[in-house]
C-alpha positions in Angstrom: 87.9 -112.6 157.8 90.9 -111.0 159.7 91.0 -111.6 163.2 91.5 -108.0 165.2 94.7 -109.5 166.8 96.0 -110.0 163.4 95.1 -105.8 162.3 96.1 -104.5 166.0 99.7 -106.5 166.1 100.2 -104.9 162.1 97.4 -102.3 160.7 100.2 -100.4 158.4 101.5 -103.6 157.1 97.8 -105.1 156.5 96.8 -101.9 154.7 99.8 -102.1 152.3 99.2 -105.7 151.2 95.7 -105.2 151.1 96.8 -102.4 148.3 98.4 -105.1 146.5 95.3 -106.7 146.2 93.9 -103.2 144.8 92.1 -103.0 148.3 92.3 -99.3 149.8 91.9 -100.3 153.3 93.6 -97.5 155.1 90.1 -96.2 156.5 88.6 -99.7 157.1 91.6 -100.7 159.3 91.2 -97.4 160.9 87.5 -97.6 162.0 88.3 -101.2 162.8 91.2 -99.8 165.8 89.2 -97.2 166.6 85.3 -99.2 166.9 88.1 -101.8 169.5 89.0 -99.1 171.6 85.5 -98.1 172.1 84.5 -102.0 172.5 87.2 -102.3 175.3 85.8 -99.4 176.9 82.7 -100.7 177.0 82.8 -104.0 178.0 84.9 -102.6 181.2 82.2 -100.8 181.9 79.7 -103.9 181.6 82.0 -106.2 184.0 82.4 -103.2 186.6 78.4 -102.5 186.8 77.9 -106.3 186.6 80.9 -106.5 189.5 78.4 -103.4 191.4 75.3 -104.9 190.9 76.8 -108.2 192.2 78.2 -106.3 195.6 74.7 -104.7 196.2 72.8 -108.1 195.8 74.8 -109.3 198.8 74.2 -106.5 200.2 70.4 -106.8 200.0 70.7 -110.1 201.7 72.1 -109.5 204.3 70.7 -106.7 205.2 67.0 -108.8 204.5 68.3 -111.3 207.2 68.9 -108.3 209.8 65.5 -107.4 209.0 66.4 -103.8 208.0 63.7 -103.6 205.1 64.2 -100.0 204.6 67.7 -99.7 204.0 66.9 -102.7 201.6 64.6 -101.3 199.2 66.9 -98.1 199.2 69.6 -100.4 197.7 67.1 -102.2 195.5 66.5 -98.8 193.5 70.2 -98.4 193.0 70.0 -101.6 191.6 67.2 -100.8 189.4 69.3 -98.0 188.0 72.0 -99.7 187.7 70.1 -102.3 185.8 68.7 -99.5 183.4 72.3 -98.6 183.0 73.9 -101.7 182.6 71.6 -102.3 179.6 72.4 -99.5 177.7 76.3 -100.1 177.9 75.5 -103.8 176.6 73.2 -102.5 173.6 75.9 -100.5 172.8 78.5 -102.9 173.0 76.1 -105.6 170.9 76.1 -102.7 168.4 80.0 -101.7 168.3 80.6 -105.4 167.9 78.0 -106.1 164.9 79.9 -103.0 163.7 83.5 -104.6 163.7 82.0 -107.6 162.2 80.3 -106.0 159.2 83.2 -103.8 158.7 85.8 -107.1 158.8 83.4 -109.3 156.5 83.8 -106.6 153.7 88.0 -106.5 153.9 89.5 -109.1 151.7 92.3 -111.5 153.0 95.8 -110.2 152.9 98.1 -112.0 150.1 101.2 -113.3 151.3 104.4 -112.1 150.6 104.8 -114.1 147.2 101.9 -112.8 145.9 103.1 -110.2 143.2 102.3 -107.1 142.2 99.8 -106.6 139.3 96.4 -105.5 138.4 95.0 -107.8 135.7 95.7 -111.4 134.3 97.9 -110.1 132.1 100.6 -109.3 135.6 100.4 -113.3 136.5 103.8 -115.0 136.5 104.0 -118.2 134.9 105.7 -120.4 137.5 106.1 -124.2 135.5 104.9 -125.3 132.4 104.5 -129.3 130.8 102.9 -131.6 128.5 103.4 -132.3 124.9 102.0 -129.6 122.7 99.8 -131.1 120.1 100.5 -130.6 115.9 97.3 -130.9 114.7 96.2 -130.4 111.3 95.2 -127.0 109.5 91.3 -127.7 109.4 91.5 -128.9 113.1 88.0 -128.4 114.7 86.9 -126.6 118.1 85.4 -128.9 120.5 81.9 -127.7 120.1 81.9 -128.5 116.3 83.5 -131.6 117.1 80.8 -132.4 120.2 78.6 -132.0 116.9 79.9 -134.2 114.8 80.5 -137.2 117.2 77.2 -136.2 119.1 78.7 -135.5 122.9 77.3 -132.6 123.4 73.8 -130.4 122.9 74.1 -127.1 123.5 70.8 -126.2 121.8 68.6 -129.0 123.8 70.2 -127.0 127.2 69.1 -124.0 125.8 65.5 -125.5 125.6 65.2 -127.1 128.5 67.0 -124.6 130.6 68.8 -121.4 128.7 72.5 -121.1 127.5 75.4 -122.5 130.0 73.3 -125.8 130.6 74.5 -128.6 128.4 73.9 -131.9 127.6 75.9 -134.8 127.8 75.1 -137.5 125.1 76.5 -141.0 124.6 80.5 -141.2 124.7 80.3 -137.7 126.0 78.1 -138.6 128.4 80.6 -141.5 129.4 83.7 -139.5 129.3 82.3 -136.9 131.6 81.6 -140.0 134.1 84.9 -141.2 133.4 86.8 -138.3 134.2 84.8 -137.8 137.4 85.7 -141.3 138.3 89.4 -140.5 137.5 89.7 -137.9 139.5 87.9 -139.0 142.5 89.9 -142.4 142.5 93.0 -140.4 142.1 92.4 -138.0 144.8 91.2 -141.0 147.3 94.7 -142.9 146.1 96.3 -139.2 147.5 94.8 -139.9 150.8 91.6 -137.8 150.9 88.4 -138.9 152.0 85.2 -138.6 150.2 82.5 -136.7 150.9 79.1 -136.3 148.9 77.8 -133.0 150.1 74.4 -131.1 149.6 74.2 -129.0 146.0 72.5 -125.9 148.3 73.9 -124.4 151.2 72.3 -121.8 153.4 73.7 -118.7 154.3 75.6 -119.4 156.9 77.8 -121.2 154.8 78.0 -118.7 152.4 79.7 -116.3 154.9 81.7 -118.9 156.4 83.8 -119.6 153.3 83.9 -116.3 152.2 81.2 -116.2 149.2 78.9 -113.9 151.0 78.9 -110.9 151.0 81.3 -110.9 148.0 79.9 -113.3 145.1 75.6 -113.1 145.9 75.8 -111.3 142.6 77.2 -114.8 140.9 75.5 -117.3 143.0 72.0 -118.8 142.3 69.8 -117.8 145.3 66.5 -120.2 146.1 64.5 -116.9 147.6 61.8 -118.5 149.3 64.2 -121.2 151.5 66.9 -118.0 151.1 69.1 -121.1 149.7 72.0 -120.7 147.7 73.0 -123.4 144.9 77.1 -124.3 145.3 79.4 -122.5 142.8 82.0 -125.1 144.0 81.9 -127.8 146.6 84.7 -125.7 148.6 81.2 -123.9 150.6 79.8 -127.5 152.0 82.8 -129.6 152.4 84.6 -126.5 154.2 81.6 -125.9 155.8 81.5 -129.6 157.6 84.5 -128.1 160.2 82.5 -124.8 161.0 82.2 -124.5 164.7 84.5 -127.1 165.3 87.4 -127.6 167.5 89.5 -131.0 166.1 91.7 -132.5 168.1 95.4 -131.8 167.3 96.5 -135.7 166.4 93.2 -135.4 163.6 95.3 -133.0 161.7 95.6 -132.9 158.6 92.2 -133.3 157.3 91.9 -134.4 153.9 88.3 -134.4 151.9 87.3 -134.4 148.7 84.2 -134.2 146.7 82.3 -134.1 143.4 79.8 -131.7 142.8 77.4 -130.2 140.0 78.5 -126.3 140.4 76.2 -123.9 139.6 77.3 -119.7 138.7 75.7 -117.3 137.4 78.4 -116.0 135.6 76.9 -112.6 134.7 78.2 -109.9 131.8 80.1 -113.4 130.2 79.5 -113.1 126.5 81.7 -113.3 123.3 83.8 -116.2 121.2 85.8 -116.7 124.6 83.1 -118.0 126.4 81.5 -120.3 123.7 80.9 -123.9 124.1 81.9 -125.5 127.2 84.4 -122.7 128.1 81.9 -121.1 130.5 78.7 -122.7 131.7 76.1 -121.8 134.6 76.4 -125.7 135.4 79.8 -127.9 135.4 80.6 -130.7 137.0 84.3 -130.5 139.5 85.7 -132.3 141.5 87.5 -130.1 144.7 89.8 -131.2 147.0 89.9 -129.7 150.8 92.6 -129.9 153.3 92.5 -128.5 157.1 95.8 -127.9 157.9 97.8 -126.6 161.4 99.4 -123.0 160.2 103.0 -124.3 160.4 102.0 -127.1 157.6 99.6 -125.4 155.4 102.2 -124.2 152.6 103.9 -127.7 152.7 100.4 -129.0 151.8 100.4 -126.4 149.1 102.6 -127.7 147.3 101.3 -131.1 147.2 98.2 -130.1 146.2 99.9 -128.5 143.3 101.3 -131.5 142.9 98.4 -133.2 142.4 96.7 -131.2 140.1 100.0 -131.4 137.8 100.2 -135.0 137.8 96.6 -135.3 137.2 97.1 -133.1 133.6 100.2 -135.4 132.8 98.3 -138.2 132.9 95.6 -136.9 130.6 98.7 -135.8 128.7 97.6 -132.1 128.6 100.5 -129.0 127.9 100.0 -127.1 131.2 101.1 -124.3 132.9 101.0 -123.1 136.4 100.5 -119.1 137.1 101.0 -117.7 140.6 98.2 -114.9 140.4 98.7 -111.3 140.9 97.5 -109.2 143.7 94.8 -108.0 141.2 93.7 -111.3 139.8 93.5 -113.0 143.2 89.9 -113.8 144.3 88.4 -111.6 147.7 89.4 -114.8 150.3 92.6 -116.1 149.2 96.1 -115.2 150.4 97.9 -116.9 147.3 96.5 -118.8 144.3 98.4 -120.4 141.4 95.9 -121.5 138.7 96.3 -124.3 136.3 95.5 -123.6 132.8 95.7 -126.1 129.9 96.4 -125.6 126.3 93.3 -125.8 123.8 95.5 -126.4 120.4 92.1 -125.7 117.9 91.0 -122.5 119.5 95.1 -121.5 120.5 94.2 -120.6 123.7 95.1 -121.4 127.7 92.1 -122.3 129.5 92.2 -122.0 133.0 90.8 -125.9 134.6 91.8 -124.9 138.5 92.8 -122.8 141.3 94.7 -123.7 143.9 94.4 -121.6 147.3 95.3 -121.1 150.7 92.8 -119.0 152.9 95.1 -118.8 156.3 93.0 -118.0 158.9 91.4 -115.8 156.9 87.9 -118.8 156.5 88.7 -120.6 159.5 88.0 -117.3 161.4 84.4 -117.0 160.1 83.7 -120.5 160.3 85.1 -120.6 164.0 87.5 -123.3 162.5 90.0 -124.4 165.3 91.8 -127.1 166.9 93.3 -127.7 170.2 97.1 -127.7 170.1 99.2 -130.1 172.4 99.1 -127.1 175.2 95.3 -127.6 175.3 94.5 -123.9 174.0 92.1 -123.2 170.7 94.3 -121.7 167.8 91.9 -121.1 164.3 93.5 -123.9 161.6 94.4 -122.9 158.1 92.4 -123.8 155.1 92.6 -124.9 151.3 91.3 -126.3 148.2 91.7 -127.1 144.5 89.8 -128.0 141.8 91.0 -131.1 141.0 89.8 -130.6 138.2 87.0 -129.0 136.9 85.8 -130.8 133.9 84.3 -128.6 130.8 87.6 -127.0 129.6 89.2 -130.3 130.2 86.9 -131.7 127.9 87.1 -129.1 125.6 91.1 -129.7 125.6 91.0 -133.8 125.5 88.8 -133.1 122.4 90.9 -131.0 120.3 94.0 -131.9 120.7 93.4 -135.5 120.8 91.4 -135.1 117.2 92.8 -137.8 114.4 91.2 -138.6 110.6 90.2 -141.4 112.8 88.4 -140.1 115.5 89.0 -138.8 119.0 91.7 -140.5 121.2 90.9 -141.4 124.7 93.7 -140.8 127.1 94.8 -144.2 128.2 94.6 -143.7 131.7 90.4 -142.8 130.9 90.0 -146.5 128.8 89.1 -148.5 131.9 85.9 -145.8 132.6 84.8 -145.4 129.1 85.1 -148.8 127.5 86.3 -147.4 124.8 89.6 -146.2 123.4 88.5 -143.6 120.7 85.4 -142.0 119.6 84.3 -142.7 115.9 
């Protein structure tokens, strides 16, 4: 969430790139000021009766050792007024802060300053764009006809066992799903990140700390009885590892990644766009995380872009890199660029990761700081990419990889499957 510095030092320039975002936040950032002038009010208050009641104790004891009871007990029930007192102005500053709070979890981060203008998908800017583009033949077939044909993948078997968006991985699928995970875990470790196996459900806690709740409950899976929520990336626990930390300035950068099942509810998707493995309830990803000092965090950026580009040449995908819109961006992030590859039977981009950084915007609910060669506490900036997630690259190897032969397996894959085509 914003810090109050950051909304005190700039409220008019924080409401219009909040706008840009479609955010009116005019009235927000005004109840905001105006809830932190009463909260400096009060907690002056608080420390001057706390400095009172402090100047009458001593009082009371010394006038106990000059035996002068009755003066005493006079001053004792000023104290116990005060006391009375003093407890009402800290309710009411516990309240005007749990106030601020609630009102600064529901304001979204502020983009940066290259985040553009725009309301929909259709406002992103194509920033770079690689990879052959694949001439396949006029009865080319979609992946999920294809995952028939070569039985990869059951979508009716999820659909008994569990419902639609729950698939099942058969055979060669099965293996090229593992081998892809292997790929990109190996890759990312070769990159210099560290990696982390984290729990599949997080509490709430961690929900707020990454900025999921309150925004997404609606698309997360919720375990009522623990009040447990099932990951809709492994962003929430590996992110979550650094909350309520200070890390020493010489441990920066931190570097993690992670593969995780992902689980999203994923609610009012319907239609040709989201058949097959283009949108599931349960995917496999793997996410890369970095913990950055603010001066760094855009450098480290771009080589996370970097990474996820040269992970897509390697599979030999066409690609192309949008920097999101104001509109399109999600409630935490201060700039995204999604990667989207090119899925030549269906003639569509399918979007296979997002790239962020959060600013201070996570590390400020997680309490997310490190201590700077001056020895003070400064909140560290936060990112992470998906790197990748796997069903719409499957769906892309698939179809534009489809021979009269068979299915060809991306060279750098060979040494995880075992197997060079799929016949």
């Amino acid at each position: 969430m914003l810090t109050l510095q950051q909304i005190k030092e700039a409220p008019e320039r924080i409401v219009e790139r909040l706008a840009v975002k479609g955010f009116d936040g005019k009235e927000a950032i005004a109840s905001v000021l105006d809830l932190d002038a009463r909260r400096r009010e009060l907690q002056l208050r608080n420390d001057n009766q706390a400095a009172e009641l402090n100047k009458l104790a001593a009082q009371i004891g010394m006038l106990m050792k000059a035996g002068q009871k009755d003066e005493a007990e006079g001053i004792k029930a000023q104290v116990a007024t005060l006391k009375d007192s003093q407890k009402q102005i800290a309710d009411d500053l516990s309240a005007t802060e749990d106030k601020i709070r609630e009102i600064l979890l529901n304001i979204p981060n502020v983009p940066c300053d290259m985040v553009p203008e725009g309301k929909t998908a259709a406002d992103n800017v194509v920033e770079k764009t690689g990879g052959p583009m694949p001439d396949l033949a006029a009865d080319a077939l979609p992946h999920w006809d294809l995952a028939k044909k070569y039985n990869l993948i059951d979508f009716d078997l999820g659909v008994k066992i569990t419902g639609a968006g729950f698939p099942v991985y058969i055979g060669k699928g099965a293996k090229l799903q593992r081998a892809l995970i292997q790929f990109f875990l190996d890759q990312a470790s070769e990159a210099g990140y560290l990696e982390v196996q984290p729990p599949y459900v997080v509490n709430e806690a961690s929900g707020y700390g990454t900025g999921q709740l309150p925004d997404k409950e609606g698309q997360m899976y919720h375990c009522n009885l623990d009040n447990l929520y099932l990951i809709p990336t492994a962003e929430v626990p590996v992110t979550n590892l650094y909350r309520d930390v200070i890390i020493p300035s010489d441990k920066l950068p931190i570097k993690n990644c992670a593969y995780s099942a992902c689980f999203r509810r994923e609610a009012g998707s319907y239609g040709k766009d989201v058949r097959g493995l283009n949108r599931l309830h349960q995917f496999d990803k793997v996410e890369i995380v970095r913990i950055e000092k603010p001066e760094n965090s855009y450098a480290a950026l771009e080589e996370m872009k970097d990474h996820v580009q040269g992970l897509l040449e390697k599979l030999g995908l066409p690609w192309h890199i949008l920097r999101l819109c104001g509109g399109d961006m999600s409630f935490t992030s201060a700039i995204t660029f999604d990667f989207e590859v090119y899925s030549a039977a269906q003639g569509r981009w399918l979007e296979v990761s997002s790239v962020s950084n959060f600013e201070t915007y996570q590390a400020n609910r997680l309490k997310c700081r490190y201590r700077a060669e001056d020895k003070k506490t400064r909140l560290c900036h936060t990112l992470n990419g998906s790197a990748l997630a796997l069903p719409r690259i499957m769906a892309a190897l698939l179809e534009n990889n489809q021979t009269p032969q068979g299915i060809t397996v991306p060279e750098c894959l060979r040494k995880y499957t075992g197997f060079d085509i799929i016949d």
